[in-house]
C-alpha positions in Angstrom: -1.8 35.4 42.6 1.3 36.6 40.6 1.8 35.3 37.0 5.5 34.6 35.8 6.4 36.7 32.8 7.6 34.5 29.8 10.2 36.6 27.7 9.6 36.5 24.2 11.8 33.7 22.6 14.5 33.8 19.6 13.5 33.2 16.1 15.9 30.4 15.3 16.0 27.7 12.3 16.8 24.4 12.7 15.2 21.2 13.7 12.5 20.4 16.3 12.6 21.6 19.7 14.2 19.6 22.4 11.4 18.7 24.2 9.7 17.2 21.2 9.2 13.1 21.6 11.6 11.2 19.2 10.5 10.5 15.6 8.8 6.8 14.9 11.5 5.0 13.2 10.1 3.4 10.2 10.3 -0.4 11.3 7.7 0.8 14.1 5.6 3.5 12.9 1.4 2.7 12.1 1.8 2.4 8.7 4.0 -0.6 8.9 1.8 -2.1 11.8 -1.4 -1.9 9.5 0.5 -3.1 6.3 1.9 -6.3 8.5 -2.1 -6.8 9.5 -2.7 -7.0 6.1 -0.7 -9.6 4.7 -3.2 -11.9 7.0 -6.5 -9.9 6.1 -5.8 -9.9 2.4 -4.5 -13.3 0.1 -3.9 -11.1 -2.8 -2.1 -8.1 -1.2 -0.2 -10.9 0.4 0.6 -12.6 -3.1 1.8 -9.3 -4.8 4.3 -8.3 -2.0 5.8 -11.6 -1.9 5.8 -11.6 -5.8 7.6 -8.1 -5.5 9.7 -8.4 -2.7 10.9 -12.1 -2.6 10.2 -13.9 -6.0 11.6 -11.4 -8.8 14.7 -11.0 -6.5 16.3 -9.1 -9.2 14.1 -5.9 -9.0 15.2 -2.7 -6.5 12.9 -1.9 -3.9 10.9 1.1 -4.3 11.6 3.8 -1.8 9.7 3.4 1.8 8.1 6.1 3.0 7.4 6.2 6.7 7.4 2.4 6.5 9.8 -0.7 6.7 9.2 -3.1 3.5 11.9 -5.9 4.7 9.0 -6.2 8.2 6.1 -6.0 5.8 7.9 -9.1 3.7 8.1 -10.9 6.8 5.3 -11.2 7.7 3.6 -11.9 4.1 6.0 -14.9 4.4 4.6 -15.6 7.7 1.1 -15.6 6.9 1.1 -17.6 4.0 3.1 -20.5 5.6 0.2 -20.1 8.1 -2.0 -20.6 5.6 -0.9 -23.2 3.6 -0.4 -25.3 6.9 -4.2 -25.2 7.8 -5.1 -25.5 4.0 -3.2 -28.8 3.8 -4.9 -29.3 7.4 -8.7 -29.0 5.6 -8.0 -30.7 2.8 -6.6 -34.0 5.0 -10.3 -33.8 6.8 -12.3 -33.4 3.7 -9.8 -36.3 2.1 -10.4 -38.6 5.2 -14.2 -37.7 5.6 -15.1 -38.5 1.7 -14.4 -42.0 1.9 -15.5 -42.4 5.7 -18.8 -41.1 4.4 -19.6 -43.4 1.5 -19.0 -40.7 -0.7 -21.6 -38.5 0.4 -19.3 -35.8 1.3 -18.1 -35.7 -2.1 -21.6 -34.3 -3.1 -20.4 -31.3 -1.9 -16.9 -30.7 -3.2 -17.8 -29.8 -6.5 -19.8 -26.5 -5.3 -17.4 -25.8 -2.9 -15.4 -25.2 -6.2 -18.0 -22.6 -6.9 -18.1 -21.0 -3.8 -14.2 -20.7 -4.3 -13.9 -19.3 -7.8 -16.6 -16.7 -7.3 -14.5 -14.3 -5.7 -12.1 -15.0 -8.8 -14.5 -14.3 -11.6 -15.7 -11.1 -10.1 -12.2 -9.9 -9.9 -10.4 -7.4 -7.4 -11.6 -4.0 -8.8 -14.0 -2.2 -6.3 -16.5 -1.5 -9.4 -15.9 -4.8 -11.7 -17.6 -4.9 -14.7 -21.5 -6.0 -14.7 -20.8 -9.3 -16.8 -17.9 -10.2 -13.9 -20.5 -9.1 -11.0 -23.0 -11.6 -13.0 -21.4 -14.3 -13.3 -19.7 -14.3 -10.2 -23.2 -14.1 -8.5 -24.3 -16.6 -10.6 -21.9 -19.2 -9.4 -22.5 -18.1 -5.9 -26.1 -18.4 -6.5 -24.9 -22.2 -7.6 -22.7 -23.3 -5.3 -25.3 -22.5 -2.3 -28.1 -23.9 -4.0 -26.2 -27.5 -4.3 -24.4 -27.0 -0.4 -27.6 -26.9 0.6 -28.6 -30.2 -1.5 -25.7 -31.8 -0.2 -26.2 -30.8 3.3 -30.5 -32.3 2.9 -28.9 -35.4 1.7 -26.4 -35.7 4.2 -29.1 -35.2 6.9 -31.2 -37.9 5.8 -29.2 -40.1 5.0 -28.0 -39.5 8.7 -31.8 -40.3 10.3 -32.5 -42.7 8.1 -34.0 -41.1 5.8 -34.8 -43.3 2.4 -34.2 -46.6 4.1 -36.5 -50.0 4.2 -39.6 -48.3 5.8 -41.9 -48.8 3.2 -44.9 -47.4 4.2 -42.5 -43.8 5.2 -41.5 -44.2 1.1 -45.2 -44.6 0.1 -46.2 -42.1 1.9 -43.2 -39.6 0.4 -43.9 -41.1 -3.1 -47.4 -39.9 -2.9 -46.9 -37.0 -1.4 -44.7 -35.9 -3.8 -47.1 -37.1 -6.6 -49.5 -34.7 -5.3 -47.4 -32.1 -4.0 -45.3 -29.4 -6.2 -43.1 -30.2 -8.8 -39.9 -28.9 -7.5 -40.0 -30.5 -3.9 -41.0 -33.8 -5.4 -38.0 -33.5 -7.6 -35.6 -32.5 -4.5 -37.2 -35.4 -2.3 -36.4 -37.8 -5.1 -33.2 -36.7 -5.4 -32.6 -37.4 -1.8 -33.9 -40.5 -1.3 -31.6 -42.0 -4.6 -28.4 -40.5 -2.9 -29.4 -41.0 0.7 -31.2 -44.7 0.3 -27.8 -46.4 -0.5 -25.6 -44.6 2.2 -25.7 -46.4 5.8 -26.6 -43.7 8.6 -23.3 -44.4 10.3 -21.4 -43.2 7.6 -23.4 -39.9 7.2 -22.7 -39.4 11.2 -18.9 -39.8 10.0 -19.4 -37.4 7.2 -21.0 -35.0 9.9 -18.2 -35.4 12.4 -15.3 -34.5 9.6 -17.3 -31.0 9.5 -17.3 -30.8 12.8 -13.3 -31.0 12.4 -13.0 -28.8 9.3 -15.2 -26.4 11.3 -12.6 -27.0 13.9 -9.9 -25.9 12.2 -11.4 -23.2 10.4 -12.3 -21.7 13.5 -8.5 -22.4 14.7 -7.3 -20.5 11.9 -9.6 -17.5 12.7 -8.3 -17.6 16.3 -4.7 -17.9 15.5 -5.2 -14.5 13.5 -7.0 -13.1 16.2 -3.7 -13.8 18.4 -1.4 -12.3 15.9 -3.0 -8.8 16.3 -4.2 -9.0 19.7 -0.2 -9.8 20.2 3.1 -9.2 18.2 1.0 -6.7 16.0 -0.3 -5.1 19.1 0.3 -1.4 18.8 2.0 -1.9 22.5 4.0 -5.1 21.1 4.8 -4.2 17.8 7.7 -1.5 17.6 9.5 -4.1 19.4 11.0 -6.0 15.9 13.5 -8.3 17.8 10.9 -9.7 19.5 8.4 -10.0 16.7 8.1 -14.1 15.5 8.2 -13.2 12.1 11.9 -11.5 11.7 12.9 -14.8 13.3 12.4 -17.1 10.2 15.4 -19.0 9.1 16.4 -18.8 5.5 19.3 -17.9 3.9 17.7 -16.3 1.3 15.1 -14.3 3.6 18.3 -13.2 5.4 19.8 -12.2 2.1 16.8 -10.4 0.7 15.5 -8.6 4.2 18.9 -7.0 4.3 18.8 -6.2 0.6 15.4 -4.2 1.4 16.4 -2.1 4.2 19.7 -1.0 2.3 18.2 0.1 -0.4 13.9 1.2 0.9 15.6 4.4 2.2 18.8 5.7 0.7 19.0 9.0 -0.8 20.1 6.9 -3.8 17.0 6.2 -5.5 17.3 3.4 -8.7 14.6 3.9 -10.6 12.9 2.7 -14.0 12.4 4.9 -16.6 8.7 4.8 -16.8 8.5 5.2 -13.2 10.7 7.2 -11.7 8.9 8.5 -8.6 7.6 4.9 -7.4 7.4 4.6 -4.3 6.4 8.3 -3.5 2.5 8.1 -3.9 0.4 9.9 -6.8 1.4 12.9 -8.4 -0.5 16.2 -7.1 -0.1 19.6 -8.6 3.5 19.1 -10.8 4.6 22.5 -12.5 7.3 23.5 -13.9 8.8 27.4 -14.3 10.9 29.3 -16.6 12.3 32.4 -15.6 15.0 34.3 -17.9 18.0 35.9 -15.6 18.4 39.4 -16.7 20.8 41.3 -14.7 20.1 44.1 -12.0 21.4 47.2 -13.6 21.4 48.5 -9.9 23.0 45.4 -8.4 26.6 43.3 -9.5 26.3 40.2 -10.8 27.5 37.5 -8.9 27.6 33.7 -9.7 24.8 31.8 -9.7 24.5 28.1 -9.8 22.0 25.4 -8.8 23.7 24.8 -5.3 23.8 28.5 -4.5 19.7 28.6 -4.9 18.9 24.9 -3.2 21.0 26.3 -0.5 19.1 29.8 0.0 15.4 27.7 -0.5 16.7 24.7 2.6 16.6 27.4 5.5 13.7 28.9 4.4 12.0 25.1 4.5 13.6 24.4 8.1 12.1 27.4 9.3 8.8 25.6 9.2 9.7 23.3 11.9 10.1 25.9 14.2 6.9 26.7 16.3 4.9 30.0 17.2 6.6 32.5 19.7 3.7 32.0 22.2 2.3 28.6 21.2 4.1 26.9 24.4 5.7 23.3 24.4 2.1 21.5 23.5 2.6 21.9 19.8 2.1 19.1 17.7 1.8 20.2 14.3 3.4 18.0 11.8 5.4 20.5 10.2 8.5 20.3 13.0 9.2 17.0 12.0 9.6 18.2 8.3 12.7 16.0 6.8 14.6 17.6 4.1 17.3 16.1 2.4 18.8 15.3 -1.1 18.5 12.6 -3.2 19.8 11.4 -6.7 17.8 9.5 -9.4 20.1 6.6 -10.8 18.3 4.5 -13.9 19.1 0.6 -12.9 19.7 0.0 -16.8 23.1 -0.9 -17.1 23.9 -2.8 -13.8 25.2 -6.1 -14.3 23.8 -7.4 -10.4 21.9 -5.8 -7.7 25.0 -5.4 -5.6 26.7 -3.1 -8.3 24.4 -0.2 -7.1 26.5 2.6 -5.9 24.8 3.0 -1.9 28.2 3.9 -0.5 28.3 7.4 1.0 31.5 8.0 -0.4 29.6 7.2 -4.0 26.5 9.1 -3.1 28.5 12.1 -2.4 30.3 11.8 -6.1 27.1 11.6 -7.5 25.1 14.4 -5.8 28.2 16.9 -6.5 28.2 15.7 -10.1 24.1 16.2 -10.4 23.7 18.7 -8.9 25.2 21.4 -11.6 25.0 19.0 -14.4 20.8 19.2 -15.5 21.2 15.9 -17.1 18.1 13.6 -18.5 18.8 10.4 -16.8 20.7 11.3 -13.6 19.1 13.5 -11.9 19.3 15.7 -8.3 16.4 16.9 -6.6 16.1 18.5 -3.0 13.3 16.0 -1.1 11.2 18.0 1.5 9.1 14.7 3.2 5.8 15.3 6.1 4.5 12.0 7.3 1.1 12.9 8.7 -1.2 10.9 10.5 1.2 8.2 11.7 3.1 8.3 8.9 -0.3 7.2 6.5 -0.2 10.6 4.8 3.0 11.1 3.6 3.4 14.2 1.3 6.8 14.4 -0.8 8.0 17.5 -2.5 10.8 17.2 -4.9 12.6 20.4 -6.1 14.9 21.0 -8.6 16.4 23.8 -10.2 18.6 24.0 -13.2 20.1 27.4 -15.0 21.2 27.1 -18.5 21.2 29.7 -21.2 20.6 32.3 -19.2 17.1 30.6 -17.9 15.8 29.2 -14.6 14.2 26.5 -14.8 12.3 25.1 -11.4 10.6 22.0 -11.1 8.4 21.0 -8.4 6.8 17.4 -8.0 4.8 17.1 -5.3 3.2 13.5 -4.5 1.1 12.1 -1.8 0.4 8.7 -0.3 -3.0 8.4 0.8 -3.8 6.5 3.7 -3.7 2.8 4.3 -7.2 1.1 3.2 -10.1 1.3 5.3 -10.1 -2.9 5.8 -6.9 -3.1 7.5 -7.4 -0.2 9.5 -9.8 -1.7 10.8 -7.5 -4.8 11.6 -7.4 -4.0 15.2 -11.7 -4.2 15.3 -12.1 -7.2 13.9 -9.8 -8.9 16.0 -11.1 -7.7 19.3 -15.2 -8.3 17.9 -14.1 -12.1 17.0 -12.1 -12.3 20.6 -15.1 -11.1 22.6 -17.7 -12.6 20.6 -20.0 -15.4 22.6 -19.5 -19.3 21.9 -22.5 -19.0 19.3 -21.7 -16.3 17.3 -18.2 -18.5 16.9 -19.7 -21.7 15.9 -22.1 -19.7 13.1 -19.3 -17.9 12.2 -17.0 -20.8 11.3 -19.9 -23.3 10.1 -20.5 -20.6 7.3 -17.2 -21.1 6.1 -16.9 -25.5 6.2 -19.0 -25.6 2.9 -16.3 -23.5 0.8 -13.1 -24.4 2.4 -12.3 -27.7 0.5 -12.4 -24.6 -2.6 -10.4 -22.4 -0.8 -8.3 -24.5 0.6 -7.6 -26.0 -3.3 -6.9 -22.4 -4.4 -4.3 -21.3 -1.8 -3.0 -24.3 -2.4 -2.7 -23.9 -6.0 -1.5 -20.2 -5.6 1.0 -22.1 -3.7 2.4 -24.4 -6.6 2.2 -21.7 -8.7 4.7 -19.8 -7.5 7.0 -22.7 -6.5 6.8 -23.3 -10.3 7.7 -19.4 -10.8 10.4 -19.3 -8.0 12.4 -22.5 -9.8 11.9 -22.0 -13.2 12.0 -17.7 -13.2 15.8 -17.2 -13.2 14.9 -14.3 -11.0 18.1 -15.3 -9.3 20.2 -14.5 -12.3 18.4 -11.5 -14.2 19.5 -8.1 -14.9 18.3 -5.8 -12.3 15.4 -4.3 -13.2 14.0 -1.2 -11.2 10.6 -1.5 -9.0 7.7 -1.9 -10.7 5.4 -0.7 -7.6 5.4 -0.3 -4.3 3.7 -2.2 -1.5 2.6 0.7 0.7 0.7 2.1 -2.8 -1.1 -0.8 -3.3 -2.3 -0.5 0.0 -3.3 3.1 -0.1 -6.8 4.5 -0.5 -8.5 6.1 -3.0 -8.7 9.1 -1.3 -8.4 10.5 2.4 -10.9 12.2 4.4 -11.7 15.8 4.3 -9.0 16.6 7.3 -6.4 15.1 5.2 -7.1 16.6 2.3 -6.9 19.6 4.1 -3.7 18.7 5.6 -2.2 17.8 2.3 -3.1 21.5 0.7 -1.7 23.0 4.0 1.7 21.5 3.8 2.0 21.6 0.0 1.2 25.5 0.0 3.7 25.7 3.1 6.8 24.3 1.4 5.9 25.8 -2.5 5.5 29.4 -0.6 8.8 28.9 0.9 10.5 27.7 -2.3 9.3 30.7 -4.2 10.1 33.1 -1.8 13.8 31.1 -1.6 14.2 31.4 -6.0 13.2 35.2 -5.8 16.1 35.4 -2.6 18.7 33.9 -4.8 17.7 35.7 -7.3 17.8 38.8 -5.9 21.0 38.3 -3.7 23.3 37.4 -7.0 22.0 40.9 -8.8 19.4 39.8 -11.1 16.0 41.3 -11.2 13.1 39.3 -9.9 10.1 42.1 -11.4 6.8 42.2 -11.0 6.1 39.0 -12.1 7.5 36.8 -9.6 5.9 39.3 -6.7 2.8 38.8 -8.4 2.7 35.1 -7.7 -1.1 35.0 -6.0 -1.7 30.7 -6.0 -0.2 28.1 -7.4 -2.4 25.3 -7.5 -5.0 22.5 -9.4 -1.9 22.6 -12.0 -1.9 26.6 -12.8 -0.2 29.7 -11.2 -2.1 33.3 -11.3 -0.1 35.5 -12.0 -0.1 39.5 -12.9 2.2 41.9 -14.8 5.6 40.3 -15.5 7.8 43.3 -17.2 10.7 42.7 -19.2 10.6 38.5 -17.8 9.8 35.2 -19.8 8.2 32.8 -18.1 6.6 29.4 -18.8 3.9 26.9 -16.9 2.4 23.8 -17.3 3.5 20.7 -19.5 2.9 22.2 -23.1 4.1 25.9 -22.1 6.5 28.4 -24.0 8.7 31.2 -22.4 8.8 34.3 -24.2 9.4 38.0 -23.8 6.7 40.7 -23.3 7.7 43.9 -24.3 6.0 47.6 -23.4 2.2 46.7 -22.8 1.9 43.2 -24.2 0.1 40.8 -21.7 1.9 37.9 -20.4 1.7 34.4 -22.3 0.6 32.1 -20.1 1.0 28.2 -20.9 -1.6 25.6 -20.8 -2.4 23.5 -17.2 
């Protein structure tokens, strides 16, 4: 059997081959999906996007990376109305039961309380101090001591327990005489609350937990719906369909389209203490100072920060392009590399959030004016972007270069966004183990929860109020605009990625920096000015510091602290500090 014979095929630059799928758009990609499941998963992560997003009204959005923040919004809004509907819901029961009981139910509100600030006094670090982890476990260590009280008190009081039989109470009275201490103490506290209750009362109290325990498990199920359905990974890049883009509100209208003007225009508003928000944490940032001396050999020509941004950008594109023989199969994340520019604006100074200059017409003014100019506050840098992993990894490099006084000055800023946290990951698990679980393993499941709900419920609640009281009293409406103060796909971001991403993000950070240095020593080279030994000598350039070997007749600086000067004859390179 005869093979076919492949001809070799042209070495081109450009973007992705043909027969490469379509990108995700942002609105649909994973990242999104998993940050939507946890505005239901997590009541504080919920609380900070809406406090970012929708209550300070006056503050930009932070750039979106791989994700859509206006989707992510809507359902934080969606989840809390959820849960402030079956909070009101629990609280109704637990007001309807306590009176229908006799009171007896009201034993059990006060350590409900406990049960609901324990999670508040230990705080939401993963390591909390050991005097939060002690008294938080102390006031767990409370409340279920006096739940289970209550509960004994309501059981008795439900089979009669303390009631006229005389000879039953003589008999308690001397067993506990002659028994220990501490159960003679707990069945004399039962008897004095249970003796004056009537048992069809306590069969009242008993069937409004049945109905809390009801709606808790409601609640669970209606979350279970929500990812086994419009957060389905089948379901979910469909957004016109999703319930939660179709809430009314003028002002959700207002703010949604607010959010997806600004989350991913090359015009990035910024604060001044942080300027890269939005983009991850910073990995690896040098800087380098090269002086220009001409090429004796060579005629000078021209050269200015556009001539060497434009030599580095076909270099970059070239590593979308696959191997000669690697076939159609290739899926590395490196052809969907996105390179484009983008100009740092500081948001002091605008009088409303509509002032800020998105028009491409008023892009393009700045970016020509930036570009050449090197200035403090405005500033130009060339964005090369590599959303691995279903756009959780995102690694951003931003490049820019600025001649002045005969000096080259590169900067490189690379940042990364770590993946999505482990808990709403795994979302999608914890959804299908409560859907398939057996009728027990429901009922124990949501009985756990009825002793702490009235606590909960009072909290969210509260939470609630709170920010009504914020929302009408803030002025958010009428502030200054103020630039973002974080972004909602960082505060859902790991720690730190597994040893495959890690691996990935030193892959496609040495891929770009080797193909901007190669670019700066083209440009360099191309407009008659020598390049040396030094910048051939480049060996790594990484964990902050660049090895480097002889650099002849070239100054050259690295690090934060570092100093260019000139070597002369034999003199060893000065190297700056990491």
């Amino acid at each position: 059997m005869s093979t076919a014979y492949v001809p070799q095929q042209p070495h081109h630059t450009g973007a992705a081959p043909p027969s490469d799928p379509p990108p995700v758009p942002p609105h649909a990609s994973e990242a999104s999906r998993l940050l939507c499941a946890g505005a239901y998963l997590d009541p504080g992560y919920r609380d900070r996007v809406i406090e970012q997003l929708y209550l300070n009204e006056q503050r930009i959005v932070a750039p979106s990376l791989g994700f859509d923040a206006a989707r992510v919004l809507a359902h934080a809004l969606r989840a809390r109305r959820q849960e402030l509907l079956w909070a009101a819901a629990v609280l109704g029961l637990w007001a309807v039961g306590v009176p229908l009981s006799g009171g007896l139910l009201a034993l059990l509100l006060w350590p409900s309380l406990l049960l609901a600030v324990a999670p508040l006094l230990r705080g939401r670090a993963p390591q909390p101090p050991w005097y939060r982890r002690l008294a938080a476990f102390l006031t767990r260590s409370a409340g279920r001591l006096l739940i289970g009280i209550g509960l004994l008190v309501l059981g008795s009081a439900a089979f009669g327990g303390g009631s006229d039989d005389d000879s039953g109470s003589s008999y308690g009275s001397a067993y506990g005489s002659y028994g220990s201490g501490g159960d003679g103490l707990l069945e004399s506290l039962t008897e004095a609350f249970a003796g004056s209750a009537e048992p069809w009362r306590a069969w009242l109290g008993i069937g409004a937990l049945v109905a809390v325990g009801l709606c808790v498990a409601a609640r669970r199920s209606q979350f279970a719906r929500v990812l086994a359905a419009e957060l389905s990974p089948q379901r979910f890049p469909d957004a016109a369909g999703d319930p939660a883009e179709q809430a009314e509100g003028q002002r959700f209208r207002r703010m949604t389209h607010r959010i997806r003007l600004e989350q991913h225009a090359p015009l990035v508003m910024y604060h001044e203490a942080r300027p890269f928000c939005g983009a991850g944490a910073a990995y690896d940032t040098w800087v380098l100072a090269v002086e220009l001396r001409p090429d004796e050999e060579e005629q000078q020509q021209p050269l200015s920060n556009r001539a060497v941004l434009d030599r580095i950008r076909p270099l970059l594109e070239q590593l979308r392009v696959p191997a000669e023989y690697a076939g159609p199969g290739v899926r590395d994340r490196l052809r969907r590399l996105e390179i484009d520019e983008c100009v740092f604006l500081p948001a002091e100074g605008l009088l409303s959030r509509d002032q800020a200059p998105y028009g491409p017409a008023e892009f393009e003014q700045h970016r020509a004016r930036a570009v050449e100019e090197g200035g403090e506050k405005r500033r130009h840098f060339l964005r090369v972007r590599v959303g691995g992993w279903e756009e959780e990894l995102v690694v951003t490099v931003f490049v820019r270069v600025h001649t002045q006084g005969r000096m080259l000055m590169l900067e490189i800023a690379p940042h990364v966004l770590t993946p999505v946290r482990e808990d709403f990951k795994d979302a999608d698990r914890t959804s299908h183990r409560f859907r398939t679980d057996n009728p027990f393993a429901r009922i124990v499941g949501a009985a756990v929860l009825v002793p702490g709900s009235v606590g909960r419920s009072l909290v969210t609640l509260g939470r609630g109020a709170v920010y009504a009281w914020r929302a009408l009293t803030g002025g958010h409406a009428h502030a200054l605009p103020d630039g973002p103060a974080l972004s909602v796909r960082e505060l859902a971001s790991a720690p730190a990625g597994s040893t495959f991403q890690e691996m990935d993000v030193v892959r496609y950070l040495r891929s770009v920096q080797d193909r901007i240095g190669r670019g700066v020593r083209l440009a360099l080279a191309e407009a008659g000015y020598e390049t040396g030994e030094f910048v051939q000598k480049i060996i790594n350039i990484s964990n902050g510091g660049v090895h480097v070997g002889r650099a002849d007749n070239s100054s050259f600086a690295f690090g934060d602290h570092a100093r260019a000067e000139t070597t002369t004859g034999g003199s060893q390179p000065q190297k700056g500090s990491d």
